[in-house]
C-alpha positions in Angstrom: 80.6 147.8 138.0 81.6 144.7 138.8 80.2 141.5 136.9 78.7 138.9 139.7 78.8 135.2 138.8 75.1 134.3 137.9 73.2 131.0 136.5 73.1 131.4 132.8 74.2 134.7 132.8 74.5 137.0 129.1 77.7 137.6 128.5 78.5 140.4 125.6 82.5 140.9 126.4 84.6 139.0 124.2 87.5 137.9 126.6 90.9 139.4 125.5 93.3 136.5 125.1 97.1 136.1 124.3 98.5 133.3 121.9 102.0 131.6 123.3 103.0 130.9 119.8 102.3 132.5 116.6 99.7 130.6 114.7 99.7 133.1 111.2 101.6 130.3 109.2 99.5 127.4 110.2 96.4 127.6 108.5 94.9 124.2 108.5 92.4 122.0 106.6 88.6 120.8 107.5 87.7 116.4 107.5 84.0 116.9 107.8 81.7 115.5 110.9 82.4 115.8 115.1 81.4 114.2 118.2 81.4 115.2 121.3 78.7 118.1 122.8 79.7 120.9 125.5 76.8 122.6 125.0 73.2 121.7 124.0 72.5 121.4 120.3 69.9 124.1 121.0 72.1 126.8 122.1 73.0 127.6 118.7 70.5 129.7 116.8 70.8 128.2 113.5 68.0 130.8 112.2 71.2 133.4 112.1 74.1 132.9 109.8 75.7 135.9 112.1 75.9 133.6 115.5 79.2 132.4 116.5 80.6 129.2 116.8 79.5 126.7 119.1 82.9 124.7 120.2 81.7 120.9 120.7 85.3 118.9 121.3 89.1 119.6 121.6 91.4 116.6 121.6 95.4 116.3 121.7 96.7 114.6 118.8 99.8 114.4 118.5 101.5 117.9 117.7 97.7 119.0 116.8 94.8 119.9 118.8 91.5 118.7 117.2 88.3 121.2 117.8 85.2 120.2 116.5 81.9 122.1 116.2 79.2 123.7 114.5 78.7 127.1 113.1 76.1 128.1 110.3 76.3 126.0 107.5 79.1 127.2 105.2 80.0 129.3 107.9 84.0 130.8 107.6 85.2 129.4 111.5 88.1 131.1 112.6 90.0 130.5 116.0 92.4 133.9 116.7 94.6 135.1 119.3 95.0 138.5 120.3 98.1 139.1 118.1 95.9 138.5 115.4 97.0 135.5 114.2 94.4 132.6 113.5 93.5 129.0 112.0 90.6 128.9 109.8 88.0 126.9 108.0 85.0 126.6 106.1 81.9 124.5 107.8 80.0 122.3 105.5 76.6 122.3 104.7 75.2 121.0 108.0 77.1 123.6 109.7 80.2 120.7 111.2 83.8 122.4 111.5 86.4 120.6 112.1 90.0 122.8 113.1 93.8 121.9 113.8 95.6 124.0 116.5 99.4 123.8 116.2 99.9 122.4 119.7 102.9 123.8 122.0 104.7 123.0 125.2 103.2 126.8 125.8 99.4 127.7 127.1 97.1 128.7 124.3 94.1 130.8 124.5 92.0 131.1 121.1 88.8 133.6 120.4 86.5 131.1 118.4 84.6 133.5 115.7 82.7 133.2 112.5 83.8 135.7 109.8 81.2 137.3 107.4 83.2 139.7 104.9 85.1 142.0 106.9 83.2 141.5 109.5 83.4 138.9 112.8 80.9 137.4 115.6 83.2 136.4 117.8 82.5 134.2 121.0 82.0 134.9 124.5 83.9 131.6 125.2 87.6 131.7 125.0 89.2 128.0 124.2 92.3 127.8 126.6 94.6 124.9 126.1 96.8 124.7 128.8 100.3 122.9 128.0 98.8 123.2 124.5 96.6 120.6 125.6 98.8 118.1 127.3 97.0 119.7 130.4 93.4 121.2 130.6 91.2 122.0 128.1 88.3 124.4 128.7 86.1 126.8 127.6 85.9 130.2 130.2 83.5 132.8 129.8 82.8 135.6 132.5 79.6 134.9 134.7 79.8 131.1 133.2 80.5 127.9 135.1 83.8 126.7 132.9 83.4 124.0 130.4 85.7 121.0 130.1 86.5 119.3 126.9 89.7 117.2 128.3 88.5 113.9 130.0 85.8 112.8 132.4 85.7 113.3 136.3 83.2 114.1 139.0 84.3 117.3 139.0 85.1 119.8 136.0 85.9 123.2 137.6 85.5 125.7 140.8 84.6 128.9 139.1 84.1 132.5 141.3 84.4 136.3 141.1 84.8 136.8 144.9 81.2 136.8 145.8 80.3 133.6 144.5 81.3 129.9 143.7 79.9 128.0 141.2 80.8 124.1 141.4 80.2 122.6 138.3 80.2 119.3 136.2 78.8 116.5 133.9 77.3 113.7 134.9 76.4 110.6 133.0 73.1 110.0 134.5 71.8 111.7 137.7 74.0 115.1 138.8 75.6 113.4 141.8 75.6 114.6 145.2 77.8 118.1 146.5 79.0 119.4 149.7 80.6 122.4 150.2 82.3 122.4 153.5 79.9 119.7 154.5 77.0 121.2 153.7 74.5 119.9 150.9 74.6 122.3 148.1 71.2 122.6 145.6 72.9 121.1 142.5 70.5 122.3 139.4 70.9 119.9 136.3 71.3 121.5 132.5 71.2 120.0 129.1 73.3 117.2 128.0 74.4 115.9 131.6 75.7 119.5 132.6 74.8 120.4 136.5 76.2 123.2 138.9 75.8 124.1 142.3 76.3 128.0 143.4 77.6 128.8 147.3 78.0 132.4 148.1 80.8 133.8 150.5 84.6 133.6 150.2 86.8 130.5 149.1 85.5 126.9 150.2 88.0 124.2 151.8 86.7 121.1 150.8 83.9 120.0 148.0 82.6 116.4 147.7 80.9 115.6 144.8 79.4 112.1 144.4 81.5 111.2 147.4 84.9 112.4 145.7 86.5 114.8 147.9 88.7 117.8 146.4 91.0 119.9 148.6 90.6 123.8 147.4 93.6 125.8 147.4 92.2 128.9 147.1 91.6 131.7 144.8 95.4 133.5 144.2 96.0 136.8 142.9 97.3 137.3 139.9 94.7 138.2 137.2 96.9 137.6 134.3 95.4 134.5 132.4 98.3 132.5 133.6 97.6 129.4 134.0 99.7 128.1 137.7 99.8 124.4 139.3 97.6 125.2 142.9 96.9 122.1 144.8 95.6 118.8 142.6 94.7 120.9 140.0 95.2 124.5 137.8 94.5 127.6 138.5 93.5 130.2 136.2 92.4 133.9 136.8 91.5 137.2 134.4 89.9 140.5 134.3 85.7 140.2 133.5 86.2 144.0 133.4 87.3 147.2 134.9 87.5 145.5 138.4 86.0 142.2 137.8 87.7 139.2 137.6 86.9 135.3 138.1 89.0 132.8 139.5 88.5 129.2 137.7 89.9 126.2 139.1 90.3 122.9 137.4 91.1 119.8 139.2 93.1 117.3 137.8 91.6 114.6 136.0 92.9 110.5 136.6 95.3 108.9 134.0 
């Protein structure tokens, strides 16, 4: 059955991911402390040592990307691609992580997890780090609007499985104002300064939001993970399942 695009939908299916580079040699070391917050403190159930990681903040610096978080305290936080290959790192006592990613001129798509034994709770989130971070940075999840951790702008990402679009964003102060194809959209504000807006149908043309207007260049077709160049923006799609996929667009931001 195919998985529809909800508000704060459960998601269960850890997203299968592809590393560009092999990370297996780059195990790095942890500075405590973090800033940054693309989720709520609350979403993380602290009561459970089991719950994955919540990523907070990824940063390019230099031939490193920074990620920043919190996990249960003492918590083993490991970021791993598909091949199997990871970074790791203990959190501290107040549950802060801190990781360094080996950043490429390749895309990079990470599994956040915490690691108990043998065992693993991995993430529903998958980290992607497009240009290894020189472009886009986001967090995707299937069902979920997509969370950027790469600079500010009125707009973070255009997200859809085909029956419908979720526009989405963080705003400083009040969520600001979108139209979608004109027409005033019901924008519903979340913790932290997140909001979204959710259209059905097919692909829009324009959005505004907050009077900034965004050509959309459509959905594509490849279902790959790929990141491509479509419009002012990226364009990334993947399989949510047997025949599910979403669509996630991410506009460029300004220098």
């Amino acid at each position: 059955m195919k998985r529809r695009i909800i508000a704060r939908a459960t998601v269960s299916a850890t997203l299968v991911a592809a590393l560009s580079v092999s990370l297996s040699a780059s195990l790095a070391g942890c500075s405590r402390g973090g800033e940054g917050e693309a989720r709520p403190a609350d979403a993380l159930e602290t009561s459970s040592w089991a719950q994955p990681p919540l990523i907070e903040a990824a940063v390019r610096d230099g031939p490193m990307v920074v990620v920043r978080g919190r996990a249960g305290p003492d918590a083993r936080v490991v970021l791993r691609g598909a091949d199997g290959a990871a970074v790791a790192v203990g959190a501290d006592a107040s549950g802060r992580f801190e990781l360094r990613v080996p950043a490429t001129s390749g895309d990079i798509r990470l599994t956040p997890e915490v690691q108990v034994g043998e065992d693993a709770a991995p993430s529903p989130e998958t980290l992607v780090l497009i240009r290894g971070g020189a472009g886009p940075i986001a967090l995707i999840a299937a069902g979920e609007p997509t969370v950027r951790l790469d600079g500010q702008g009125m707009l973070d990402a255009v997200d859809s499985d085909g029956s419908a679009v979720i526009v989405s964003g963080l705003a400083a102060g009040t969520a600001p104002t979108v139209l979608i194809d004109g027409v005033r959209a019901v924008v519903v504000e979340a913790s932290g300064g997140r909001w979204r807006a959710t259209a059905p149908g097919g692909a829009p043309a324009v959005i505004e939001v907050g009077g900034e207007r965004f050509e959309f260049p459509g959905f594509g077709a490849q279902s790959d993970f790929t990141p491509v160049r479509a419009g002012q923006g990226w364009r990334l799609t993947w399989p949510t399942g047997p025949s599910g996929r979403q669509t996630t667009w991410l506009p460029d931001r300004a220098p």
